[in-house]
mmCIF file of the protein (N, C-alpha, C, O) and its ligand, coordinates in Angstrom:
data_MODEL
# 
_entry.id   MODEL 
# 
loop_
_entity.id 
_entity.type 
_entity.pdbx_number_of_molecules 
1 polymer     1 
2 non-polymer 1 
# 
_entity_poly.entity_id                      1 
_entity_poly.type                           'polypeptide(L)' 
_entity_poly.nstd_linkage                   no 
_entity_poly.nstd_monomer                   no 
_entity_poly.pdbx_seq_one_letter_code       
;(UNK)(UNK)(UNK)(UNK)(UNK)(UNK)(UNK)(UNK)(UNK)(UNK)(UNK)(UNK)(UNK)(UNK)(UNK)(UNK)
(UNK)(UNK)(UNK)(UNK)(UNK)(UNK)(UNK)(UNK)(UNK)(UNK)(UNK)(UNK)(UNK)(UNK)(UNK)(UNK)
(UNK)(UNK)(UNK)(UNK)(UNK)(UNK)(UNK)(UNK)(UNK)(UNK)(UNK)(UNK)
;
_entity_poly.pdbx_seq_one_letter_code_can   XXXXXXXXXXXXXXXXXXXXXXXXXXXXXXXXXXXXXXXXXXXX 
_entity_poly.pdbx_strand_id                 A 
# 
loop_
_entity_poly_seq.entity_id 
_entity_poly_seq.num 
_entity_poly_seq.mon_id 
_entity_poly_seq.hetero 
1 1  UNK n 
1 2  UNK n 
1 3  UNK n 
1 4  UNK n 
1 5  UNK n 
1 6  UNK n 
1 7  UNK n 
1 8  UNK n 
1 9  UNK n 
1 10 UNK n 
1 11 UNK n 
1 12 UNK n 
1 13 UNK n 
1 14 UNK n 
1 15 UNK n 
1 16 UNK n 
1 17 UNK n 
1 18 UNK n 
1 19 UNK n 
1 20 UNK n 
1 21 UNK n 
1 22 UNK n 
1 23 UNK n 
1 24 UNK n 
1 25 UNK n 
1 26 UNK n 
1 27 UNK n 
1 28 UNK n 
1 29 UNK n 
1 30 UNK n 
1 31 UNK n 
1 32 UNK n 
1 33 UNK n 
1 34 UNK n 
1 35 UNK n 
1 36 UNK n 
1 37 UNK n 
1 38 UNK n 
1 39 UNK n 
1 40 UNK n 
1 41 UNK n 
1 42 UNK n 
1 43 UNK n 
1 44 UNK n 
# 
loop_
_struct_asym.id 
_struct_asym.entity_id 
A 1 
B 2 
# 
loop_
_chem_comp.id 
_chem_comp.type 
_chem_comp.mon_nstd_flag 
UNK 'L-peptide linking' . 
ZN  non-polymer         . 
# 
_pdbx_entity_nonpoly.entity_id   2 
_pdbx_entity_nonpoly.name        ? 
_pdbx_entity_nonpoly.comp_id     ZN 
# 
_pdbx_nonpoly_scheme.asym_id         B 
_pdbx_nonpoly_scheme.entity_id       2 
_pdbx_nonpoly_scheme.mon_id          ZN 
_pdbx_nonpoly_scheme.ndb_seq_num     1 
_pdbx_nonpoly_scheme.pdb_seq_num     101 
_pdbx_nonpoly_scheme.auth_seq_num    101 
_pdbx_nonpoly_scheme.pdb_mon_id      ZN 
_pdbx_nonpoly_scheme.auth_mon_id     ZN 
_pdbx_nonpoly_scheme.pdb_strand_id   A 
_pdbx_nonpoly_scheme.pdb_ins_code    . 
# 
loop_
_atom_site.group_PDB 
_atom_site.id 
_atom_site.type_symbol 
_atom_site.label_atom_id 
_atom_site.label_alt_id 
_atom_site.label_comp_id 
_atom_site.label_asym_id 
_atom_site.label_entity_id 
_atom_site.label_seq_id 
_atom_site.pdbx_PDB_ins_code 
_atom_site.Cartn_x 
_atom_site.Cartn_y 
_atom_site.Cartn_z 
_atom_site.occupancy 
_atom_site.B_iso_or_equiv 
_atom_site.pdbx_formal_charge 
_atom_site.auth_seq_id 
_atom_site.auth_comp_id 
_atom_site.auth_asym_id 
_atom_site.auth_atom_id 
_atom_site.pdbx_PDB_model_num 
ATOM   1   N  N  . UNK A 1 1  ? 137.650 134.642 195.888 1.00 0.00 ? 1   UNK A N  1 
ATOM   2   C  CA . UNK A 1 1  ? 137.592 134.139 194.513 1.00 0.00 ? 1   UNK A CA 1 
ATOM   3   C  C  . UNK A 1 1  ? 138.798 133.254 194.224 1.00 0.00 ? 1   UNK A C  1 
ATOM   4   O  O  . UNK A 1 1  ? 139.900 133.661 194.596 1.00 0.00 ? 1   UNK A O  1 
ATOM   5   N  N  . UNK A 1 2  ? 138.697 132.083 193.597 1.00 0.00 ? 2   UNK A N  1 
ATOM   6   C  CA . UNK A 1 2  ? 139.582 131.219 193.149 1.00 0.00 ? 2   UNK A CA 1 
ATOM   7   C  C  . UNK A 1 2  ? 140.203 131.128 191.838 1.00 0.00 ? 2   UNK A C  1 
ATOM   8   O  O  . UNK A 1 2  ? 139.284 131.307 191.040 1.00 0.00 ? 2   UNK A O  1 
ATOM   9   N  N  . UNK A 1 3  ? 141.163 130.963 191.276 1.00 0.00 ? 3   UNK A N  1 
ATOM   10  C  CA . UNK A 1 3  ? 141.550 131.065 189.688 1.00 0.00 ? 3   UNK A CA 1 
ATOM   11  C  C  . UNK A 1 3  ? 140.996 129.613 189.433 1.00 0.00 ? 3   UNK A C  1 
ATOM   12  O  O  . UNK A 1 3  ? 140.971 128.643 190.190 1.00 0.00 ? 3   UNK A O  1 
ATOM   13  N  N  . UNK A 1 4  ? 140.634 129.734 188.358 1.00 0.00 ? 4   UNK A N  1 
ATOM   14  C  CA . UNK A 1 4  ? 139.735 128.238 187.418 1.00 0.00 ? 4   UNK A CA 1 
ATOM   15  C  C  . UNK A 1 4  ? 140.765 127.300 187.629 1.00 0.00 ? 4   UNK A C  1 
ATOM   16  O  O  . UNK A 1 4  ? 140.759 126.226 188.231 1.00 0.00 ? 4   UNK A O  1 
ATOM   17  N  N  . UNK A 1 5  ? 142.097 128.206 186.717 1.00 0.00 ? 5   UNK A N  1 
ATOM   18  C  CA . UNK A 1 5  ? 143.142 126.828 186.605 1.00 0.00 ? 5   UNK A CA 1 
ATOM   19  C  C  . UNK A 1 5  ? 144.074 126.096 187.068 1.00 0.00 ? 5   UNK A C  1 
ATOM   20  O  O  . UNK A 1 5  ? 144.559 125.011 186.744 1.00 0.00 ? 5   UNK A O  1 
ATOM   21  N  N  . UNK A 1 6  ? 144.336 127.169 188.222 1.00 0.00 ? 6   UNK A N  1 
ATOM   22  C  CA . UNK A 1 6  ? 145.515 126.797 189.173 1.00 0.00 ? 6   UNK A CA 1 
ATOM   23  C  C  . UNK A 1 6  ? 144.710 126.682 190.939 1.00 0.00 ? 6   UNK A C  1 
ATOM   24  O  O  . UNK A 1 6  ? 145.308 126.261 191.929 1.00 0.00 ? 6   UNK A O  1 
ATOM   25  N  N  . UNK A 1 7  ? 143.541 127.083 190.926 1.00 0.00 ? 7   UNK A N  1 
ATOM   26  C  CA . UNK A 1 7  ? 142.882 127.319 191.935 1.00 0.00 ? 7   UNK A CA 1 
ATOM   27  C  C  . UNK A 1 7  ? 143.172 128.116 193.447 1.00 0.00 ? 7   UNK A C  1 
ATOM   28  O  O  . UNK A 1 7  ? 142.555 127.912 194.493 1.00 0.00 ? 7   UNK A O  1 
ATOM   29  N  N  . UNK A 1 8  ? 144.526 129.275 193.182 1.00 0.00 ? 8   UNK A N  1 
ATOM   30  C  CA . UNK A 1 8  ? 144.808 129.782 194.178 1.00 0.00 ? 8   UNK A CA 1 
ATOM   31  C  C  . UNK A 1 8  ? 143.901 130.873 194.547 1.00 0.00 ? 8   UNK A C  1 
ATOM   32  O  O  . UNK A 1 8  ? 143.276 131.573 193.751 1.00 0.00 ? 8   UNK A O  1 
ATOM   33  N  N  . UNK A 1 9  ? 143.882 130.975 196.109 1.00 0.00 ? 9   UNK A N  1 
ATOM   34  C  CA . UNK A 1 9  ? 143.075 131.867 196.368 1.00 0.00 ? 9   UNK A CA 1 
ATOM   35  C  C  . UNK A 1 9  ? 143.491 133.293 195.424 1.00 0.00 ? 9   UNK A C  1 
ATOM   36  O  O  . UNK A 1 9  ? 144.620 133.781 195.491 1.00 0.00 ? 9   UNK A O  1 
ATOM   37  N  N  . UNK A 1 10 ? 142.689 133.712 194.782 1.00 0.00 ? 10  UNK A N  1 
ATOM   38  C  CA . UNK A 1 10 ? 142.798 135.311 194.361 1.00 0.00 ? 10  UNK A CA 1 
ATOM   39  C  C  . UNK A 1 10 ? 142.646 136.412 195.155 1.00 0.00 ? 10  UNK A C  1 
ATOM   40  O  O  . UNK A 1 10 ? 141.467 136.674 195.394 1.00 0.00 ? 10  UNK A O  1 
ATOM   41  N  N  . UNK A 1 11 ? 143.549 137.224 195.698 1.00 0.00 ? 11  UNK A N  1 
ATOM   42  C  CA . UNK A 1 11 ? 143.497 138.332 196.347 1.00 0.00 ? 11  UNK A CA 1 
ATOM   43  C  C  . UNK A 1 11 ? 143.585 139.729 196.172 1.00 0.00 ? 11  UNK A C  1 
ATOM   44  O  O  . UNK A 1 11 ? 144.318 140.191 197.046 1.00 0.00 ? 11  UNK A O  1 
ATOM   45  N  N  . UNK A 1 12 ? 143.123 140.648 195.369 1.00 0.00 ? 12  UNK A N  1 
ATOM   46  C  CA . UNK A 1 12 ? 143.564 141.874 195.031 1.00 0.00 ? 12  UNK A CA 1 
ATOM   47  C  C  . UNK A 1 12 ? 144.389 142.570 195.678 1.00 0.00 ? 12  UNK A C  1 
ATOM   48  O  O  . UNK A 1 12 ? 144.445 142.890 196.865 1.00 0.00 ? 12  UNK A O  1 
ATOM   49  N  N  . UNK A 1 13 ? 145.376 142.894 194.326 1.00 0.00 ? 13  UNK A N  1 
ATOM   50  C  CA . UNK A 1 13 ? 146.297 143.758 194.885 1.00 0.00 ? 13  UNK A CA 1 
ATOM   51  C  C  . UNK A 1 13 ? 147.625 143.085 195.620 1.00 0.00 ? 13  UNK A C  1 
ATOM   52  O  O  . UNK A 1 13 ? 148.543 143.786 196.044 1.00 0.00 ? 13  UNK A O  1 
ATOM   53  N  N  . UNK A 1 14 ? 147.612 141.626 195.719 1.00 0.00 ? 14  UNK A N  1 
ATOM   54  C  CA . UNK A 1 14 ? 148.638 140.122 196.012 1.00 0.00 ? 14  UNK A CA 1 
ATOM   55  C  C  . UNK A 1 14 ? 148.774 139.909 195.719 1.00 0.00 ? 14  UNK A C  1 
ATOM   56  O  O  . UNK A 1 14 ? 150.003 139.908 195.652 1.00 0.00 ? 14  UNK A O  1 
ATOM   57  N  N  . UNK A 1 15 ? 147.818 138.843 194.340 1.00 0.00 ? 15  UNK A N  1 
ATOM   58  C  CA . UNK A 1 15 ? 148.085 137.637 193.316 1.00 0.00 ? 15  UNK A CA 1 
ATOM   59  C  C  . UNK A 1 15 ? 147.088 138.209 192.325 1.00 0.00 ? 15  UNK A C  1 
ATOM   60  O  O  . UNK A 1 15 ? 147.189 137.516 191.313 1.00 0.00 ? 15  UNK A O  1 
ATOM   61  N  N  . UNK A 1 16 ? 146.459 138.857 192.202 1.00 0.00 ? 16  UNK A N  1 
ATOM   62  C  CA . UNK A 1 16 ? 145.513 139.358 191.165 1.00 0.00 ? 16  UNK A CA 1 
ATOM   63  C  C  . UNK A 1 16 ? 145.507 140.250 190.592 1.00 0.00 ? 16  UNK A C  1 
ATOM   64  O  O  . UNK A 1 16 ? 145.860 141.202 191.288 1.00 0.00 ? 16  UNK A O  1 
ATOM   65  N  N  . UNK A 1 17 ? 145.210 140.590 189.306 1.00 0.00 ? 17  UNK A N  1 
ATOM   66  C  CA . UNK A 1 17 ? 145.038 142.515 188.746 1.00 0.00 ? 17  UNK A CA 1 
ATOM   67  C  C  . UNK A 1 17 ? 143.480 142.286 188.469 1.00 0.00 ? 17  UNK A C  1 
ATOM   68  O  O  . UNK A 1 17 ? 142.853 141.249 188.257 1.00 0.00 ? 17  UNK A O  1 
ATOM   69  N  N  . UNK A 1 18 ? 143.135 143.435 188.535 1.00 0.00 ? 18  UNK A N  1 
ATOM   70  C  CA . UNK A 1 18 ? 141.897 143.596 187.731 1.00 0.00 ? 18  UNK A CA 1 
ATOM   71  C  C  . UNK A 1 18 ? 142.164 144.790 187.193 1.00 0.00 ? 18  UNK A C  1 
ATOM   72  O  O  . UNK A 1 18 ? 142.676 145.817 187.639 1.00 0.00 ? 18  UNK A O  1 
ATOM   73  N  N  . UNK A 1 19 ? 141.514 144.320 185.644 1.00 0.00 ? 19  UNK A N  1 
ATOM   74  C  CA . UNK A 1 19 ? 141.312 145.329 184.747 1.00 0.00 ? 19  UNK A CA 1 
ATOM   75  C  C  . UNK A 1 19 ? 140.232 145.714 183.926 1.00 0.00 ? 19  UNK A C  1 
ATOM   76  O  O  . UNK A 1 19 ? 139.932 145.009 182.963 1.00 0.00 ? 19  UNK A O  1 
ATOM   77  N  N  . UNK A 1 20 ? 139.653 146.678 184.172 1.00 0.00 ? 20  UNK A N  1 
ATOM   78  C  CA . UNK A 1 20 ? 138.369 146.778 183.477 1.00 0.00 ? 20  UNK A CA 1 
ATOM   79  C  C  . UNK A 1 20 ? 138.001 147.044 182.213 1.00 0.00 ? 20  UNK A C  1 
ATOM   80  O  O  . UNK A 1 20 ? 137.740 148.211 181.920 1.00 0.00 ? 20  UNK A O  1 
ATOM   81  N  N  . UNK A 1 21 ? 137.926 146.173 181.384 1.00 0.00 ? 21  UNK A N  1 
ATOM   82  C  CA . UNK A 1 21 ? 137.637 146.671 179.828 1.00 0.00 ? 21  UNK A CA 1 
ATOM   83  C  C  . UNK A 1 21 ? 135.730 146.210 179.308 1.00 0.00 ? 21  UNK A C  1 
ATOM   84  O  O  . UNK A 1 21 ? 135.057 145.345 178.747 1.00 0.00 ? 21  UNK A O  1 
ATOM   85  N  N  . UNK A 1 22 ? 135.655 147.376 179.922 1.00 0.00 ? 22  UNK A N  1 
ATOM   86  C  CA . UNK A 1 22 ? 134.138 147.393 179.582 1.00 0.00 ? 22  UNK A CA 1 
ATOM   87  C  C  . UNK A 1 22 ? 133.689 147.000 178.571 1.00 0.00 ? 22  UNK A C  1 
ATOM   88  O  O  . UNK A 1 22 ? 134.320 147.194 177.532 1.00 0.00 ? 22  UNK A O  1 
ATOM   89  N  N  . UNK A 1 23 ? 132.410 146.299 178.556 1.00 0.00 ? 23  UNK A N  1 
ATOM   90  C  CA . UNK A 1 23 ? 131.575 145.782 179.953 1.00 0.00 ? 23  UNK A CA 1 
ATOM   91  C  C  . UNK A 1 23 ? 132.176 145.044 180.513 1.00 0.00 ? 23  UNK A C  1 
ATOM   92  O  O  . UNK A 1 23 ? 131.762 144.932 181.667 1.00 0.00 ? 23  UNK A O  1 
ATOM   93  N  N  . UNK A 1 24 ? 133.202 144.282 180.237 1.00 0.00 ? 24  UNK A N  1 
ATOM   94  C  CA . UNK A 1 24 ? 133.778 143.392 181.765 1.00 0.00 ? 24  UNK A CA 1 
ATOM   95  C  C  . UNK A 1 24 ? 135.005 143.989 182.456 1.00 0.00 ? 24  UNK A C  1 
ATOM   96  O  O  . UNK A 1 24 ? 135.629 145.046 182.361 1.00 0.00 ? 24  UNK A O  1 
ATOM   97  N  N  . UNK A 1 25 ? 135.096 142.865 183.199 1.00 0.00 ? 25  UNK A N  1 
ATOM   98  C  CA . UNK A 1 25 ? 136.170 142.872 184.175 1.00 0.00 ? 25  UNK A CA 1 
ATOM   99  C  C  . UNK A 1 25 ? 136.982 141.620 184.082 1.00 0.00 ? 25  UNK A C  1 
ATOM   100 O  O  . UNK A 1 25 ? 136.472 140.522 184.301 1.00 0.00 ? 25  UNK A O  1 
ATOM   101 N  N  . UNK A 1 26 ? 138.526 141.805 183.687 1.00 0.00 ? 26  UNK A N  1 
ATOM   102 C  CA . UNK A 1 26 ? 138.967 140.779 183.680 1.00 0.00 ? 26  UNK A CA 1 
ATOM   103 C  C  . UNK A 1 26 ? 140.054 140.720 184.921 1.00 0.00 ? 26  UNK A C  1 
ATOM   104 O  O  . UNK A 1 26 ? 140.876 141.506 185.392 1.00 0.00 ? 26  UNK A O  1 
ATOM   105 N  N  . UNK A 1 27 ? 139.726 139.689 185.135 1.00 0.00 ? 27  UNK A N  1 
ATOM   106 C  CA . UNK A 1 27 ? 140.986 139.263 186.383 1.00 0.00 ? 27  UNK A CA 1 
ATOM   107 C  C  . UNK A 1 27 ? 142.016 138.254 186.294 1.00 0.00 ? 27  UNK A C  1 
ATOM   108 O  O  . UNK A 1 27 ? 141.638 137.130 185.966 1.00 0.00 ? 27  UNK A O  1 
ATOM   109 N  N  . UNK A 1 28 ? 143.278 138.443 186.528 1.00 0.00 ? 28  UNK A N  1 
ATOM   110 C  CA . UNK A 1 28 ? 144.428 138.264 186.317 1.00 0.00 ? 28  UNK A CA 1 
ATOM   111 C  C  . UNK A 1 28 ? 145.407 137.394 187.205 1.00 0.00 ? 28  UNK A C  1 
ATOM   112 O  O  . UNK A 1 28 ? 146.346 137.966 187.759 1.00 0.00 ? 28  UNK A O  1 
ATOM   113 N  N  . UNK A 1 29 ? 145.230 136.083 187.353 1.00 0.00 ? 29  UNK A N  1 
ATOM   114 C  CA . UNK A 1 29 ? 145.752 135.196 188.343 1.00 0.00 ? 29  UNK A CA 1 
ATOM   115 C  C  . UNK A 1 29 ? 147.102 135.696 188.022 1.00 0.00 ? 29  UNK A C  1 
ATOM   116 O  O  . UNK A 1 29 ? 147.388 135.899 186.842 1.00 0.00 ? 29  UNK A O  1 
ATOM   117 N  N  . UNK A 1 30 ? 148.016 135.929 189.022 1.00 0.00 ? 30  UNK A N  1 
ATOM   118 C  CA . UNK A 1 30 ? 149.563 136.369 189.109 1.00 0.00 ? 30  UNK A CA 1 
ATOM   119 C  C  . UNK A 1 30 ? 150.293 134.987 189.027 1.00 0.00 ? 30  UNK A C  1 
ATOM   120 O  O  . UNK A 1 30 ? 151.339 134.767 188.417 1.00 0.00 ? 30  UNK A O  1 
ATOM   121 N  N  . UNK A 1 31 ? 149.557 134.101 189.748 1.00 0.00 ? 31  UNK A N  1 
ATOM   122 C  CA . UNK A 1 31 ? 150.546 132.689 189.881 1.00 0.00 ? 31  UNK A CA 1 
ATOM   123 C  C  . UNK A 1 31 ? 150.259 131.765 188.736 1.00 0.00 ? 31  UNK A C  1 
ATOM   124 O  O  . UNK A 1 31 ? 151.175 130.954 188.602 1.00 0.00 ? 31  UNK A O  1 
ATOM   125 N  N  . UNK A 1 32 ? 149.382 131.634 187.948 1.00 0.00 ? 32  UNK A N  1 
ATOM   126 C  CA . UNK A 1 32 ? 149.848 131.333 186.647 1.00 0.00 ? 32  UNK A CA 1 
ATOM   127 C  C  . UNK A 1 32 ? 149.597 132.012 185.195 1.00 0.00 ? 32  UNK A C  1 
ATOM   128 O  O  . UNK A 1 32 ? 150.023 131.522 184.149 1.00 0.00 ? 32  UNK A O  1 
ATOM   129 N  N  . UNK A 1 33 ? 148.842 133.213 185.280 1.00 0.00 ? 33  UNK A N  1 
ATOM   130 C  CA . UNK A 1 33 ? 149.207 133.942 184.362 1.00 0.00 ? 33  UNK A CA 1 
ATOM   131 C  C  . UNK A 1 33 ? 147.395 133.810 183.521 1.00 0.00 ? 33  UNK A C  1 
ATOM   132 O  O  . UNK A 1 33 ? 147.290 134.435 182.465 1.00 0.00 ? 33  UNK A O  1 
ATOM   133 N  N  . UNK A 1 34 ? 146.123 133.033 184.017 1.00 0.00 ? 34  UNK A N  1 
ATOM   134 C  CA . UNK A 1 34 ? 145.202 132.633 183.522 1.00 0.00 ? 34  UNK A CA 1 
ATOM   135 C  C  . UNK A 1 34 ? 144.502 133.964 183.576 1.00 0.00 ? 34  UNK A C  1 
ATOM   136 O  O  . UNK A 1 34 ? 144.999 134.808 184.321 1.00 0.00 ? 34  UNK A O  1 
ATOM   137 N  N  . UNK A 1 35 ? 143.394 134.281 182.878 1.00 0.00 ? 35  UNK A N  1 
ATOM   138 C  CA . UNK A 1 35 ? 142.677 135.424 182.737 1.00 0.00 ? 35  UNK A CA 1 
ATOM   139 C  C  . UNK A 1 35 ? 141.684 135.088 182.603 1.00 0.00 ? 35  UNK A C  1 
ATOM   140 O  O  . UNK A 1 35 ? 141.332 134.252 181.771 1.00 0.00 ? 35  UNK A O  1 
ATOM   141 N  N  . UNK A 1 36 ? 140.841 135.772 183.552 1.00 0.00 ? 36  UNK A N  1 
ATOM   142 C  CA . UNK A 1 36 ? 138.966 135.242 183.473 1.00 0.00 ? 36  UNK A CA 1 
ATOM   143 C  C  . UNK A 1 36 ? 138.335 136.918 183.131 1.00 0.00 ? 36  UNK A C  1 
ATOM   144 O  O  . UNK A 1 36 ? 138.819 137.999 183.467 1.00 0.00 ? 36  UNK A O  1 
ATOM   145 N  N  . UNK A 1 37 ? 137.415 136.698 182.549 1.00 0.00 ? 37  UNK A N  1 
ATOM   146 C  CA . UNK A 1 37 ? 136.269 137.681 182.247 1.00 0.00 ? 37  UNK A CA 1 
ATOM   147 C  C  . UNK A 1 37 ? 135.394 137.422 182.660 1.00 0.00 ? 37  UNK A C  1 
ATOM   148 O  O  . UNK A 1 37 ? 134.972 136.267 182.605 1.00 0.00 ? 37  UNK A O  1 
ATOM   149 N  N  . UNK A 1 38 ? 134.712 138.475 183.290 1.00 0.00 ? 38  UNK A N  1 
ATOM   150 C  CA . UNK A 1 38 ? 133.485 138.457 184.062 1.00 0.00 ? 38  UNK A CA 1 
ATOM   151 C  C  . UNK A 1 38 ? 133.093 140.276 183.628 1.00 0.00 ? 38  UNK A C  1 
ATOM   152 O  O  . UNK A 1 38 ? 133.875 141.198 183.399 1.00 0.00 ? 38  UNK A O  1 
ATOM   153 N  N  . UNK A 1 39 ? 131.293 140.250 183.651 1.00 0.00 ? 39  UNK A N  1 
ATOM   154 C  CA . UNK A 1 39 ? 130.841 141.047 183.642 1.00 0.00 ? 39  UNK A CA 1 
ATOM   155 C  C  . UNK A 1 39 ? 130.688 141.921 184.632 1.00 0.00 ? 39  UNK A C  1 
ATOM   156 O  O  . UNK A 1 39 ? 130.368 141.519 185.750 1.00 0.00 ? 39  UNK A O  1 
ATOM   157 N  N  . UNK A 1 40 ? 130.898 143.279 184.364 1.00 0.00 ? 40  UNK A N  1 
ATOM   158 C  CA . UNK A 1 40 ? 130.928 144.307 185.953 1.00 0.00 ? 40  UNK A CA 1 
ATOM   159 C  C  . UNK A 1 40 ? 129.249 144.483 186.038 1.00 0.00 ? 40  UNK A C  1 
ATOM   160 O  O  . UNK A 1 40 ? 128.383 144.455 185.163 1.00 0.00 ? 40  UNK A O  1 
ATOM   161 N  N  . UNK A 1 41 ? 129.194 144.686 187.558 1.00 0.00 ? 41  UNK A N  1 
ATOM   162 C  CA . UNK A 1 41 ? 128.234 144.455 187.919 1.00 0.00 ? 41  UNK A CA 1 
ATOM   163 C  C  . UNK A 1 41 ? 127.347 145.817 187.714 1.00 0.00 ? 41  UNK A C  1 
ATOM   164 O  O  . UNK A 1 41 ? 127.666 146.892 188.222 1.00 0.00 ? 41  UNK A O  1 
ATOM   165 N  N  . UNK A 1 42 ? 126.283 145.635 186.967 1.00 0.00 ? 42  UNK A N  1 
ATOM   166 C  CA . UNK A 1 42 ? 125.219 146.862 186.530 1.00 0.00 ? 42  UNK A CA 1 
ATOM   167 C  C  . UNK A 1 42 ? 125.390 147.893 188.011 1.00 0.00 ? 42  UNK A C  1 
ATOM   168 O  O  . UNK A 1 42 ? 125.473 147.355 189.115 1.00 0.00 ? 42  UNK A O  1 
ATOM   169 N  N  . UNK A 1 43 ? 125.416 148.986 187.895 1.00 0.00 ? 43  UNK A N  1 
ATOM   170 C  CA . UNK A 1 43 ? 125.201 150.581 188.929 1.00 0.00 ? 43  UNK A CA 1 
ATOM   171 C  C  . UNK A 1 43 ? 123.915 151.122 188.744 1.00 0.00 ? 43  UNK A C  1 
ATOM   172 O  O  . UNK A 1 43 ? 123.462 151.489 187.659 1.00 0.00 ? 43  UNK A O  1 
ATOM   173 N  N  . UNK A 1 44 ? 123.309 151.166 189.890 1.00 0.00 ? 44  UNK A N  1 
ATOM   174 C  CA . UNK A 1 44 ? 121.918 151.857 189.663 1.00 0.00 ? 44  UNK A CA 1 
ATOM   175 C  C  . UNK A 1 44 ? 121.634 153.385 189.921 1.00 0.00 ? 44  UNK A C  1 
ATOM   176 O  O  . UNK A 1 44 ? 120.512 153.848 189.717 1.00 0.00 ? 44  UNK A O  1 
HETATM 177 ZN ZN . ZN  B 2 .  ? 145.943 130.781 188.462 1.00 0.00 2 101 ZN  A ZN 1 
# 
């Protein structure tokens, strides 16, 4: 996964957090500080 704005590779647990605030998931570019939301993926 890539950050939108700075486009570094995202790596969990390297350059990334994820944090889950349901229903999403937001992820946390470390190298410039941008935050994306994305929906967690439905569990069956
Ligand atoms: Zn970034």
């Amino acid at each position: 996964m890539f950050c939108k704005k700075c486009g570094a590779f995202l790596k969990k647990g390297k350059n990334c957090e994820h944090t889950e605030q349901k229903p999403f998931l937001v992820i946390k570019c470390l190298e410039c500080g941008f935050e994306r939301k994305t929906s967690l993926k439905p569990k069956k």
